[in-house]
Each structure stands twice: as structure tokens, then as C-alpha cells.
One Martini backbone bead per residue (centre of mass of N, CA, C, O) as a GRO file, in nm:
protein
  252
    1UNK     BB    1  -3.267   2.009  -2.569
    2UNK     BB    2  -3.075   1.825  -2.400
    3UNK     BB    3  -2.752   1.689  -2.440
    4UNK     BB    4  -2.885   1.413  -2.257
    5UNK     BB    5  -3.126   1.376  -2.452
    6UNK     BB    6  -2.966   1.362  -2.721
    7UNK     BB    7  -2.801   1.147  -2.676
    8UNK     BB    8  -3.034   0.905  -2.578
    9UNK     BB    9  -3.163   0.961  -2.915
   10UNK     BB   10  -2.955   0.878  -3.059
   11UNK     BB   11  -2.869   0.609  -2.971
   12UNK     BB   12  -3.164   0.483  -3.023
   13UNK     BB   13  -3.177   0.527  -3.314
   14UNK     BB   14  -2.906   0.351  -3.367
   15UNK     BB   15  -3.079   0.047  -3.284
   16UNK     BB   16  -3.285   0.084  -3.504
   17UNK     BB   17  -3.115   0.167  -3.784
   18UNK     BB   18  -2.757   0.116  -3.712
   19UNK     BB   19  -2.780   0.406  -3.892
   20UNK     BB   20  -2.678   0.734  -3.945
   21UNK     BB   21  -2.667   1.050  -3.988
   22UNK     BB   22  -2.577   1.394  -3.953
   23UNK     BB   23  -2.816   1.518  -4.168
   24UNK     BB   24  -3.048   1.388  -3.981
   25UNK     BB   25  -2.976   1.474  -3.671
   26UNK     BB   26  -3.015   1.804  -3.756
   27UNK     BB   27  -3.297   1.761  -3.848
   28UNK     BB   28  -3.416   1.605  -3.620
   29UNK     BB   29  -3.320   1.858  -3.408
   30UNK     BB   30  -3.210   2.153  -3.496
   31UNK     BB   31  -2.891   2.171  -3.535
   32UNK     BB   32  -2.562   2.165  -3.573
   33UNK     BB   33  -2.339   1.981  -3.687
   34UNK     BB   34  -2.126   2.049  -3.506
   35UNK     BB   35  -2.306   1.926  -3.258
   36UNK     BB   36  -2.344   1.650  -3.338
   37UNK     BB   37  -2.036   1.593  -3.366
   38UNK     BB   38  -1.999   1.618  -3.061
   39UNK     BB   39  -2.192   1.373  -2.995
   40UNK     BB   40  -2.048   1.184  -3.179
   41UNK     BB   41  -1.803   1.186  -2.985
   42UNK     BB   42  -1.874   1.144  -2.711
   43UNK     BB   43  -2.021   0.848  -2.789
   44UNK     BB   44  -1.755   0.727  -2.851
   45UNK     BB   45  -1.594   0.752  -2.582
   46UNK     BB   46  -1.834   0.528  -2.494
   47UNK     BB   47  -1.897   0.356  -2.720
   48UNK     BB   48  -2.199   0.349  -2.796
   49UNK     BB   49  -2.044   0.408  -3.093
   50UNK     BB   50  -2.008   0.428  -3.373
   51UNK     BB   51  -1.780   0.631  -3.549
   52UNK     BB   52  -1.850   0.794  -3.894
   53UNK     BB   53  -1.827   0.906  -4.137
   54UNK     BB   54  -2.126   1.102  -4.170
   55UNK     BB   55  -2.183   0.906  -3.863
   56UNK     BB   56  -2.346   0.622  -3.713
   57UNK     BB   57  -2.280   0.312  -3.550
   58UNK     BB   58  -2.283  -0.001  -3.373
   59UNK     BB   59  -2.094  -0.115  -3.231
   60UNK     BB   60  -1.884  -0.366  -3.164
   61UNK     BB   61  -1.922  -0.726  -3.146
   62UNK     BB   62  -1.609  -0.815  -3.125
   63UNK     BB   63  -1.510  -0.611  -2.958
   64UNK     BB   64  -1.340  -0.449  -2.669
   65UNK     BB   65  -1.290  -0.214  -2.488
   66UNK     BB   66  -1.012  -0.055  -2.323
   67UNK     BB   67  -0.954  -0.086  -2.004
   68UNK     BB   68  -0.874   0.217  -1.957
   69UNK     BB   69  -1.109   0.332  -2.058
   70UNK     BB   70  -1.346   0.154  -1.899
   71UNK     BB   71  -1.190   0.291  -1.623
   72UNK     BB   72  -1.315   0.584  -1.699
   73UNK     BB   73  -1.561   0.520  -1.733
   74UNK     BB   74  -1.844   0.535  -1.528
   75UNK     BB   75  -1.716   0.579  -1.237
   76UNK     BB   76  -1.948   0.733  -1.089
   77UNK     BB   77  -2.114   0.465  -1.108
   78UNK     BB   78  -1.938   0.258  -0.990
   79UNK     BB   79  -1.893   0.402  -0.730
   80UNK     BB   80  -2.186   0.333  -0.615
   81UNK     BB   81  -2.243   0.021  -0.716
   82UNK     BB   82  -2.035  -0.063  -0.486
   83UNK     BB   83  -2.117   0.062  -0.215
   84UNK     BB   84  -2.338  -0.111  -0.229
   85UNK     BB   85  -2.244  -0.414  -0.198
   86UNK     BB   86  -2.060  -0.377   0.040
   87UNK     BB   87  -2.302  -0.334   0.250
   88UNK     BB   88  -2.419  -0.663   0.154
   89UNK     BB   89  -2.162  -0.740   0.288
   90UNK     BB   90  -2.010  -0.914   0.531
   91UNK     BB   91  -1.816  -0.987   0.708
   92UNK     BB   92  -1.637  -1.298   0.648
   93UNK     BB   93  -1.684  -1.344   0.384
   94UNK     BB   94  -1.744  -1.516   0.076
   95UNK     BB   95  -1.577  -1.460  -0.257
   96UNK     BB   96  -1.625  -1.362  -0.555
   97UNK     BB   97  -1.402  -1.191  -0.835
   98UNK     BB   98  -1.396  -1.076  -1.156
   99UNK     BB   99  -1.381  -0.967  -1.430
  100UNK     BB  100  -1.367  -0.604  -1.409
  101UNK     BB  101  -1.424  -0.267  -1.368
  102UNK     BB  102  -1.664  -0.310  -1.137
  103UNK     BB  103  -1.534  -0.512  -0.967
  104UNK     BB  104  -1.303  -0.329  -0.901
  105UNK     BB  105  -1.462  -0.164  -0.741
  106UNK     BB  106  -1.566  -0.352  -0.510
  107UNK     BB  107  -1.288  -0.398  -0.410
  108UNK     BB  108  -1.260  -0.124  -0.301
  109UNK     BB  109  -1.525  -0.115  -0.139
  110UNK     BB  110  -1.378  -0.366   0.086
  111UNK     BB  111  -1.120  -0.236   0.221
  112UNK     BB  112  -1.302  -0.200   0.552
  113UNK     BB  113  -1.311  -0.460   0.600
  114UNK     BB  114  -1.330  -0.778   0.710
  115UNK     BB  115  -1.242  -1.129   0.678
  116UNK     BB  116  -1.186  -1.196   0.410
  117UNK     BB  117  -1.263  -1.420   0.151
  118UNK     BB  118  -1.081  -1.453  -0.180
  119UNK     BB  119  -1.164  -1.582  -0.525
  120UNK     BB  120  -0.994  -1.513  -0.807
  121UNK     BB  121  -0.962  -1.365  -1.195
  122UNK     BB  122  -0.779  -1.057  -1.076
  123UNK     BB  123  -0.493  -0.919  -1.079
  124UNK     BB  124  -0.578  -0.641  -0.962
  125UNK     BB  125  -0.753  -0.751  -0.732
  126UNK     BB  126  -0.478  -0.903  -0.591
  127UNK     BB  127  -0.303  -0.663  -0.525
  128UNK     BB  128  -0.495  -0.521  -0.334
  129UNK     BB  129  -0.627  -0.739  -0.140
  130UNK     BB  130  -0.349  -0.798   0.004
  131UNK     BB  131  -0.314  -0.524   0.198
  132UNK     BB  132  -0.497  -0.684   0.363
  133UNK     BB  133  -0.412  -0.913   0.604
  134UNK     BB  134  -0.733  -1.033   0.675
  135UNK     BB  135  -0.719  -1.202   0.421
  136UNK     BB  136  -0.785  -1.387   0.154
  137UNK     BB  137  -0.610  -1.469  -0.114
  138UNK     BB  138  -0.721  -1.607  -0.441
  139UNK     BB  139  -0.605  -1.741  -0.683
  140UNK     BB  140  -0.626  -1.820  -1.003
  141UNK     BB  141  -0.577  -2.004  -1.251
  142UNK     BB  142  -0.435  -1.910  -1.580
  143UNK     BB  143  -0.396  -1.741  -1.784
  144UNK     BB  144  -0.299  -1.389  -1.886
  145UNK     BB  145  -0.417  -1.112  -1.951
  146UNK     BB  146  -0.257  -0.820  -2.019
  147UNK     BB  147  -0.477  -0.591  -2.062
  148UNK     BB  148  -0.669  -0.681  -1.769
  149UNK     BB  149  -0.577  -0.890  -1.554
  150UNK     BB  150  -0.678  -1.174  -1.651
  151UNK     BB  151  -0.824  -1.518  -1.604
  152UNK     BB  152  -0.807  -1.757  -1.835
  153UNK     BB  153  -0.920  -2.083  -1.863
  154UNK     BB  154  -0.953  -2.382  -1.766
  155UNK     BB  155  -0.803  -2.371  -1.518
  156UNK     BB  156  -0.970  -2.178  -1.383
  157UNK     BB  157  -1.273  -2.346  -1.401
  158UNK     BB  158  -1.146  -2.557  -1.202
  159UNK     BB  159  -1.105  -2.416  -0.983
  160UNK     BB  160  -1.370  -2.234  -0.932
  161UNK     BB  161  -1.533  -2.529  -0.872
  162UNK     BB  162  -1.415  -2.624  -0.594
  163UNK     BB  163  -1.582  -2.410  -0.482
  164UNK     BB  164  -1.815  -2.260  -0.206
  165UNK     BB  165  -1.959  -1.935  -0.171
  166UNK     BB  166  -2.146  -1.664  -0.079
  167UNK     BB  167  -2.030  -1.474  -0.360
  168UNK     BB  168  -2.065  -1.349  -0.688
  169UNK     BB  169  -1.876  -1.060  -0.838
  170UNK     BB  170  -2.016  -0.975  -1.156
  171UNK     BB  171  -2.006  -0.870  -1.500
  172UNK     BB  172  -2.051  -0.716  -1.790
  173UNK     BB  173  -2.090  -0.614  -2.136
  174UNK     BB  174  -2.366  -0.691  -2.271
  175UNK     BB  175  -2.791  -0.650  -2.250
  176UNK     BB  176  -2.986  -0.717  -2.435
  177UNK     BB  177  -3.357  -0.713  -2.485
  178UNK     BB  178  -3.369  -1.025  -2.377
  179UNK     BB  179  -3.156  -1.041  -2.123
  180UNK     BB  180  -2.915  -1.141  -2.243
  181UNK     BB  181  -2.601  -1.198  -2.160
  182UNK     BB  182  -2.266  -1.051  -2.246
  183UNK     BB  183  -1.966  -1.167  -2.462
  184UNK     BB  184  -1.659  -1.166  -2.628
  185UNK     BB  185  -1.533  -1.403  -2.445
  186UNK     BB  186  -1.551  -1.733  -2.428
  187UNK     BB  187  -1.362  -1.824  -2.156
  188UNK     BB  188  -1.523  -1.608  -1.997
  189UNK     BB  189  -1.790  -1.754  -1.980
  190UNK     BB  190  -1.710  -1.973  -1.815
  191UNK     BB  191  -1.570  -1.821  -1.588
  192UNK     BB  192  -1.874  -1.687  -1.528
  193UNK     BB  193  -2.032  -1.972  -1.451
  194UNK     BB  194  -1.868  -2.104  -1.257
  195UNK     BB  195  -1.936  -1.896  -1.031
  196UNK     BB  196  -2.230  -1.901  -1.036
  197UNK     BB  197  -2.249  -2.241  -0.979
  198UNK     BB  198  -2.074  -2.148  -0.679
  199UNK     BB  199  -2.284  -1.921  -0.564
  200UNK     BB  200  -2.522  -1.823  -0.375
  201UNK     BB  201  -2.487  -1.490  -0.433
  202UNK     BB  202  -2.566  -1.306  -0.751
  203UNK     BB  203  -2.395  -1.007  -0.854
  204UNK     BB  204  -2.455  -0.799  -1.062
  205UNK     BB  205  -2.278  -0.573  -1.204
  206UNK     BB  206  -2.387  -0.239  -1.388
  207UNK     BB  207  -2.420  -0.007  -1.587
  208UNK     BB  208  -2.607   0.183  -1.815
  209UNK     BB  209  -2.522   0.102  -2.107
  210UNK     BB  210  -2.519  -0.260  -2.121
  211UNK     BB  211  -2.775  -0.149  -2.219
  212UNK     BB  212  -2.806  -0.334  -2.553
  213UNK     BB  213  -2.546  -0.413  -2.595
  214UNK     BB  214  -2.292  -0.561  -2.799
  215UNK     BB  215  -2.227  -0.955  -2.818
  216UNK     BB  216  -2.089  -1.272  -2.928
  217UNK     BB  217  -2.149  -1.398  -2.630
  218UNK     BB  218  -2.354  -1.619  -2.402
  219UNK     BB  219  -2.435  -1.631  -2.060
  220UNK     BB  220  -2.740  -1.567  -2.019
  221UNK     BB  221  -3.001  -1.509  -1.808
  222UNK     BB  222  -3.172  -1.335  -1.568
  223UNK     BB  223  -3.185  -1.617  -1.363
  224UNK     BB  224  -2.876  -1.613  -1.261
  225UNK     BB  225  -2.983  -1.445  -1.048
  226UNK     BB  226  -3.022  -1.219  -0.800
  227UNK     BB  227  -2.845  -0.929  -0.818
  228UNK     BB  228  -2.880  -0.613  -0.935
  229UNK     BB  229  -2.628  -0.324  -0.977
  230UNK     BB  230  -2.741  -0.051  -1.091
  231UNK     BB  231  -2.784   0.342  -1.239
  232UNK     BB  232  -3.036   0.240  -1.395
  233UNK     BB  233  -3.289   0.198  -1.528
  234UNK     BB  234  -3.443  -0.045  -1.691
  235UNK     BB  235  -3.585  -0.208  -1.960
  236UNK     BB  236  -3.886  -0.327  -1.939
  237UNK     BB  237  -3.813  -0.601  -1.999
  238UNK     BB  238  -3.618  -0.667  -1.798
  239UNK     BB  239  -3.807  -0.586  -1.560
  240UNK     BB  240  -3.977  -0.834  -1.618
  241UNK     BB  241  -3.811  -1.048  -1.613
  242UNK     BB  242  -3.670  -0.949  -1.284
  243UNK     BB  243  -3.986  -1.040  -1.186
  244UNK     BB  244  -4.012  -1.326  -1.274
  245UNK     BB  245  -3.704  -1.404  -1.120
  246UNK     BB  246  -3.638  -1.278  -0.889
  247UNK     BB  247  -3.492  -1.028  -0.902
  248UNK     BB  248  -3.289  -0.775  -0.710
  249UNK     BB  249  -3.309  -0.454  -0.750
  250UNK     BB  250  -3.034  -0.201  -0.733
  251UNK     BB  251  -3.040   0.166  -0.750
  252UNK     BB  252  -2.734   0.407  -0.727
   0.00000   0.00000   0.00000
């Protein structure tokens, strides 16, 4: 087996059974400890487990992974999914861009665009995109969360209720199996409410780690969507709300 087979395997094991054991691991794969451990290394680097002395179990549903680290986590698939994103904005479009680092990646791939009006509640997306001229941005007002340049609280979802954009490209912490948005940060949840409920068409980015992801906030089902951006087919019960729901799946 290879070792991202054997990666994806250990993964859906952690989910099934909440913990796992080294021993078993070994076992049931037929590799060296060592193995194993590097596996589970690997595997806690990204997220997708809890490493615990002799095995694994599912990362913290209370707390969100450093955002330096989740800008450098799937990078290159988050540059994918901008890449997508871009080519159906037109030039002159409104849009809202939200805190996380894949909307931050849709933003740097914006920045060949023209005429662009943006309204944001991400102090790294505004510092980026106010050096193109013809760009018009504005920040939201509220809180300045200082770990990842996040602006969030009741001043915020205030603000971002005046407006009425063509897009809204928002992010999520993750997937549960039942297709519901999650998140850590209730504060957070609201204003990525009022984005929903103010764009006419709701882009959803996410890597594929983000299905199964445990968090403690829910954001809503995936009725709320128009179009998901993801570098991964989803798990069937999601592809089926998403066909059910005409929400427009886009493979990057």
C-alpha cells in the first residue's frame, strides 16, 4: 500500500473508532512501528489527527489549527481552487472575501482582475488588494482578532449587512458527515451569516481535509450554497445534499 493510501486509511480508522493505537496500526497494515510513527507525524502536521503518546486520535474540535501553519497546509491545492474562483469573477465585479487562508489565496489570485469593489472583514486580504489602483476596498469595522488578521463582532455583521454584492467567497473549518458547515468561533459564524445572506452567488472554498473536520460552531447546511470549490470529490452523503440542493461542484 502506498503511504497516501495508508495515510487515508489511518485517517478514516481515527473517525471511526475516535482512537487508535500504534499497535494496531502495525497490525493491521503490516509495517514497522516506525512507520507508523512517521505516519502519524505526518498525519498530526496536517491537522487531520491528534498524536498521542502509543496512537492517534480526532484532532480538537474546540480549538482551530495556527493560521501560519494552515497557510502553509495544502497550499498548492488551496492555489488550485483560487485559480478556479477567479476565472468566474468577472472584471467590475462586488464581492465579499472572508477570513481564512483559501479565501486569502483567492485573493492573490484576483489581482490580475480590474475594477474590482471588495468588501472584506480580512486585514491580510486588505493590505493585499489595496495595491492595485483600480480595486476599491473596504474593510469591515470590529474587533481585530491579532493571530490571523480576522475582524469579527456584532460591529462587523452590522456593517456587512448594508451591502448587496455579486459574490461572497467564504471559507470553513470543516464538513461533519452530515454535510453541516462548522466552525470554531461564534462571532465568526455570524459574519460569515451575513456574507451568505448579502451575496447573490456564495462560493464555498475548502480543501478536502475539511470533510469530516470536527468544530464546535455550525454554520448551516449546504443548502446555503451556490458553489463549492474543493480539490477532492466529497464523501457520497455530501455529493448527494449537493445534487440535492443544486449547488454547483467545481473539482480543482
Amino acid at each position: 500500500m502506498k503511504q497516501t493510501q495508508r495515510h487515508d486509511a489511518i485517517v478514516e480508522l481515527v473517525k471511526r473508532q475516535g482512537y487508535v493505537s500504534t499497535e494496531e496500526l502495525v497490525e493491521f497494515f503490516s509495517v514497522t512501528p516506525q512507520t507508523i510513527r512517521r505516519d502519524l507525524n505526518d498525519l498530526a502536521e496536517q491537522n487531520l489527527i491528534q498524536r498521542h503518546h502509543g496512537g492517534a486520535a480526532l484532532p480538537s474540535s474546540a480549538e482551530n489549527t495556527d493560521w501560519h501553519d494552515r497557510k502553509m497546509m495544502h497550499s498548492s491545492a488551496k492555489t488550485r481552487i483560487a485559480a478556479k474562483v477567479a476565472q468566474q469573477i468577472p472584471d467590475g465585479s462586488t464581492l465579499f472575501i472572508d477570513i481564512g487562508t483559501t479565501p486569502e489565496a483567492v485573493a492573490h489570485a484576483l489581482m490580475g482582475h480590474h475594477n474590482l469593489q471588495i468588501v472584506t472583514n480580512n486585514l491580510n486580504v486588505a493590505q493585499l488588494m489595496m495595491a492595485k489602483t483600480d480595486f476599491r476596498v473596504i474593510i469591515a469595522g470590529g474587533t481585530l482578532r491579532a493571530r490571523d488578521g480576522g475582524i469579527i463582532g456584532e460591529a462587523t455583521m452590522d456593517f456587512i449587512s448594508q451591502f448587496r454584492l455579486d459574490f461572497g467567497v467564504i471559507g470553513i473549518s470543516g464538513i461533519d458527515e452530515a454535510g453541516t458547515m462548522l466552525e470554531f468561533d461564534y462571532h465568526e459564524v455570524r459574519t460569515k451569516r451575513a456574507i451568505i445572506e448579502n451575496s447573490r452567488c456564495v462560493m464555498l472554498v475548502t480543501d478536502g481535509s475539511k470533510f469530516g473536520r470536527k468544530a464546535m460552531v455550525s454554520l448551516g447546511g449546504m443548502e446555503m450554497l451556490d458553489s463549492l470549490f474543493t480539490d477532492k470529490l466529497p464523501p457520497d452523503p455530501i455529493l448527494h445534499l449537493l445534487s440535492q440542493h443544486a449547488v454547483k461542484l467545481e473539482i480543482c
